[in-house]
Structure formats: C-alpha cells, structure tokens
N, C-alpha and C positions, 0 to 999 in steps of 0.2 A: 792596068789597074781598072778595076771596076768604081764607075763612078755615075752620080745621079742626084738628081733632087726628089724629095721622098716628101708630098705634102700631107699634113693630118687633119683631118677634118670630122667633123662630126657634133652632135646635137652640143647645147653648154652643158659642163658638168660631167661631162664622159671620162676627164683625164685625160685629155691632151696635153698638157703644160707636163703633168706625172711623168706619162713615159716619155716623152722629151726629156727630161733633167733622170731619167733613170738610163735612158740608152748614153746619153753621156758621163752618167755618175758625176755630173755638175750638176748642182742649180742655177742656169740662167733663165728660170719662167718662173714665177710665182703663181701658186699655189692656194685653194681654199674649197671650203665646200658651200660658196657661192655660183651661183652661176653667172655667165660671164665676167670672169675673173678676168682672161684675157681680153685684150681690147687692140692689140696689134699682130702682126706676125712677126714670129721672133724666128731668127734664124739658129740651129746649132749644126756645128758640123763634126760628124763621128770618124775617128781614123780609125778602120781596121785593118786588120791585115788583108794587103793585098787590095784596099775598098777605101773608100773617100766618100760620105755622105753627106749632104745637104739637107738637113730634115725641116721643115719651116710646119712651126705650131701656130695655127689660125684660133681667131675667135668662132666659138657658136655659131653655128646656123641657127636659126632663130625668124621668128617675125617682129619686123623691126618698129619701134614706138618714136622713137626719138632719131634726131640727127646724128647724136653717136654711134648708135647701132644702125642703123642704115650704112653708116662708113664703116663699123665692123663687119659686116656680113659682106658688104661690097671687096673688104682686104681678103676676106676666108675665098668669095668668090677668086678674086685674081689670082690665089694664089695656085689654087687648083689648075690653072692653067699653066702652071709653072712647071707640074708634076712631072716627073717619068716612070714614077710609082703613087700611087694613090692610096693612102690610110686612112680609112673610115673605121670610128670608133661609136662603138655603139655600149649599153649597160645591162649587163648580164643580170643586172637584179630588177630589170623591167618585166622581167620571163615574159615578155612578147613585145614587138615590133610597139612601136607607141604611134599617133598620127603623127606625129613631130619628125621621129623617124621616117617614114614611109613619107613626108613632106620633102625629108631633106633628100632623100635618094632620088627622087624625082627632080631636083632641083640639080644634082650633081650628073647626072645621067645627060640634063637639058644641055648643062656647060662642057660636057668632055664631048656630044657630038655622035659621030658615026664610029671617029679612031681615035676611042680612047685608050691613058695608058692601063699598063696592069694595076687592078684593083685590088686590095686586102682587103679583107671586114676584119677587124680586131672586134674580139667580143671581151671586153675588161669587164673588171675585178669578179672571176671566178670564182676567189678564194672565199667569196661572198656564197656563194652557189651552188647548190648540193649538185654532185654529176647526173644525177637522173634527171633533174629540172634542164641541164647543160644543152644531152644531147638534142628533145626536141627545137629546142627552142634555136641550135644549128640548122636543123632540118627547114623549121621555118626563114630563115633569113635566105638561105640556100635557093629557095624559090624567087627570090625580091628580087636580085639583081644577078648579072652572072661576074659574079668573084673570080678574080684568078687562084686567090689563098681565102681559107676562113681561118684564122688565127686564136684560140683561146687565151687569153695572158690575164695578168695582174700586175701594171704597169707598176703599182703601188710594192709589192711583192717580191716583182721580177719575176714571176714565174711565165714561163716560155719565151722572154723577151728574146734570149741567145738565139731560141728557136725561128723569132722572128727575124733577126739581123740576118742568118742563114737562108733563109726564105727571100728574103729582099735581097743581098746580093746579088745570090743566084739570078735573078731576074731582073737587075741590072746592065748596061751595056758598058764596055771598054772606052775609057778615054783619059783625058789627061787630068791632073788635078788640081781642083778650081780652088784652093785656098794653102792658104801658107797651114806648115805642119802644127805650130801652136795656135792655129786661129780653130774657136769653138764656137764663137758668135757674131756677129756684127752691131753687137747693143753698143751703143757707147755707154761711157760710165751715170754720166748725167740722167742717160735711162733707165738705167737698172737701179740707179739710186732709188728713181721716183717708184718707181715699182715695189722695191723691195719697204719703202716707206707704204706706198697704199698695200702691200699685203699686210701689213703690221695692224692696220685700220680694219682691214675684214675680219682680222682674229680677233680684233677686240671691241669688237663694235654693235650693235644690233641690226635687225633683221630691216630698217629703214634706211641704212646709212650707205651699204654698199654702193648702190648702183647710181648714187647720187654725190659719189666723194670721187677728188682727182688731185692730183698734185705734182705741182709746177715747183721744178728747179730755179730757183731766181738766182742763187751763188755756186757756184763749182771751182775751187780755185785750191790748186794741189801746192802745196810749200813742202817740198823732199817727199819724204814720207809722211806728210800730214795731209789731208786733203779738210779741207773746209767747206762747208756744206749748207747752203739757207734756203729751208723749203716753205713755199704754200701750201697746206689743204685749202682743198674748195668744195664747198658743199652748198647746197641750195638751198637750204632756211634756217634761219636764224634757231629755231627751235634744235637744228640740226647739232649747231656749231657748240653746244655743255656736253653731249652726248659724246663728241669726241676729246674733249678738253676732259672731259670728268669730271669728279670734284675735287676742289682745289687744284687740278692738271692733273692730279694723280695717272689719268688714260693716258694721256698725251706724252707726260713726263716715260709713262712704258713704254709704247708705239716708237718715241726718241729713243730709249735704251736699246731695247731688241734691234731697232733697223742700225743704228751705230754698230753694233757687235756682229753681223751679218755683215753689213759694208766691211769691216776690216777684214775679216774672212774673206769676205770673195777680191776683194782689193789689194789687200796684202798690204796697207798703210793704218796707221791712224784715223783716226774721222772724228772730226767737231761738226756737229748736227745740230741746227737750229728750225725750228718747227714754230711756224704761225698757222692759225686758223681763219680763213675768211668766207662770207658770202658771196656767192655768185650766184644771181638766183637766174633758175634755167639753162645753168652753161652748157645742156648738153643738146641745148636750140641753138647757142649760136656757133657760129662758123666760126668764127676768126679765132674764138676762144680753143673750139675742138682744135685748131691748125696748129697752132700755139703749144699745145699738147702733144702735138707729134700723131693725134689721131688722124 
C-alpha cells in the first residue's frame, strides 16, 4: 500500500482548507474568503485505492503581528517537517509571484534543508484564468524553486484534483496503514463545533471582526442523539460585540441557526446550540487564553 503524509502549505487565502475537504469530499476545514481562516493544522486522511493519505492543512505563512499568528505560522512551520510530499499553493489570479510568495519559498526551502521531500506547486483556481495568462506565469514559478510537479487545479472546481491524487501517489513510498478505514480526521467534535460556529461569524460579519473573533466550547455533553452545545464568542472591544449580536440578535440568532444545521449534518445527531458573546480585550496577546483555544 502506498502511504505518506502530504503537507499544504502556502501564502493565506490560497485554498488550502478547499482542496483539503474537496480531496476528501467532506468538510472537516472551514472555509471563507478571509485570510487566515485557518488557525491550526487539521488533519484528513484520504483512502484510495491501493493509497492511504495523510493530508495536514496549515495556517498561512504570513509575517506575524500578534501572539496567535506567531503560533500559527510556527504549527504551518512544524508541519512541513512532517511531510513526505510537500504541497505549496499558490494563486493563479496573482499572474505573477507576489513578495509574500517569493518570502514564503525562501522560508520553506530554509526548513526542508539539503534533503527535502518531493515538492508540488499547485497553482489554484485556474478557472479564474484565461490559458494564455496560465502558461507564462508556469514558466515563471518553474525558475523559483526546483518542483518535482507544477500542478494547475481549481481546488474549488476540482478540476485536476484526480490528476493530482495520481501524481502524489505515484511518488509516494510503500508502507503500512496509519489509520483505521473510517477515520478521515483527528478534530474531536468539540473542535469542529468551534470552528464550524467561527466560520458562521466570517460569513456574516464585517471586514473588522474576523481576525479578532474566537470561540470557546464551555458545554459538549451528548444525551443519545442529542448533543448539547454552550458556546463563547470572544472578540476584543466592546464596540465589536452588536456587530456580531446584530439587531435585536437577529446576527447571532443566524450564525446559531446555520452552525446547528451543519453540526447535525456532519454529526449525524441533534444539536441544542447556545451562543454568548464576550469581551476579551487582546486575547490574541495572551497566552493562556491562546492555550485554552487549542492554539
């Protein structure tokens, strides 16, 4: 059996979470077009025939402001060192290398060393992309680092993804299989609650609110098929905390609805979802708070 860990990496906002929940045709990563959505590495693992994959979605490479994002980029850093195949994601509607880019490969080059693994460049969402703009802008990456694959997809689309699973087996090596047949993540439920609650908040929220909003499971308690569910938002100013409430709750009372209907789907139970809002001003300085969070 062909087996491996396959880690993705690449600037915020590339689609890293996307083709993760498109190679499995689950959603366990959420999703938005914020950058830095993700904030951990999420594990999923792909059974193919004859293949066993270990795919691990990082946060953003990024320059870091805050205590969060220092610990995000330090989980993208460790994970890379996980790798036995390396997927860098890049964005085809940049039509050229950004310094952020050209930062981050220098940065990835520094950690893999002398013997690193095989590299892909995934250049997502094509479908975005007229083919003449396509090819140079291959040509240019071609020169940046030495690729084992340069991959075209639209993780959003699927288009080449199949392409890609073939290409990454192939260059895979033989060994035994590192997870039970039904296992696809390692999130417990308690995480993916919280997550699937903070993507609810980026959909419906403004352009202030993202990267200052978090949210703490304080209740998880399953009765059969009912699970019971009492969450924190935490945001950092007060001015913050109507903007997610809405008016009259109207925001919040949706942010509740949508994430309960998603929980039952992915859970397969009932969900009673209860949602407060609090201040924490700065949580993303202090420590204990980030721990607390599972960052």
């Amino acid at each position: 059996m062909k087996t491996g860990t396959v880690t993705i990496v690449g600037r915020p906002n590339v689609g890293k979470s996307t083709l993760l929940n498109a190679i499995l045709k689950e959603k366990i990563a959420i999703v938005s077009d914020k950058p830095q959505t993700t904030r951990t590495r999420i594990l999923g693992v792909a059974h193919l025939p004859g293949a066993q994959i270990a795919f691990l979605d990082t946060p953003g490479l990024h320059q870091p402001e805050h205590q969060l994002n220092k610990r995000m980029v330090r989980t993208a850093i460790d994970a890379i060192h996980e790798a036995d195949l390396l997927y860098v994601m890049v964005d085809a509607t940049a039509w050229q290398p950004k310094p952020g880019d050209r930062a981050a490969f220098k940065q990835i080059a520094s950690e893999l060393g002398a013997n690193p693994p095989p590299c892909f460049l995934l250049i997502n969402k094509v479908d975005l992309v007229r083919k003449p703009k396509l090819l140079p802008l291959i040509e240019t990456y071609q020169g940046l680092f030495n690729w084992s694959e340069i991959v075209p997809i639209s993780a959003k689309n699927g288009i080449n993804v199949d392409r890609l699973l073939e290409l990454t087996v192939r260059a895979l090596g033989e060994g035994e299989a590192m997870y039970d047949e039904d296992t696809i993540t390692d999130q417990p439920m308690r995480a993916l609650a919280a997550e699937i609650i903070r993507e609810k908040i980026l959909m419906k929220t403004r352009e202030e609110i993202p990267h200052s909003v978090a949210v703490e499971i304080d209740r998880f308690v399953e009765e059969g098929k009912l699970a019971r569910i009492a969450a924190t938002i935490l945001v950092e100013r007060e001015t913050q905390k109507p903007i997610v409430i809405g008016r009259q709750g109207e925001r919040l009372k949706e942010i509740g609805t949508e994430a309960r209907v998603e929980m039952e789907r992915l859970f397969g139970m009932k969900v009673f979802l209860e949602l407060w809002v609090k201040v924490r001003e700065a949580w993303r300085e202090d420590e204990q708070i980030l721990s607390a969070l599972g960052y």
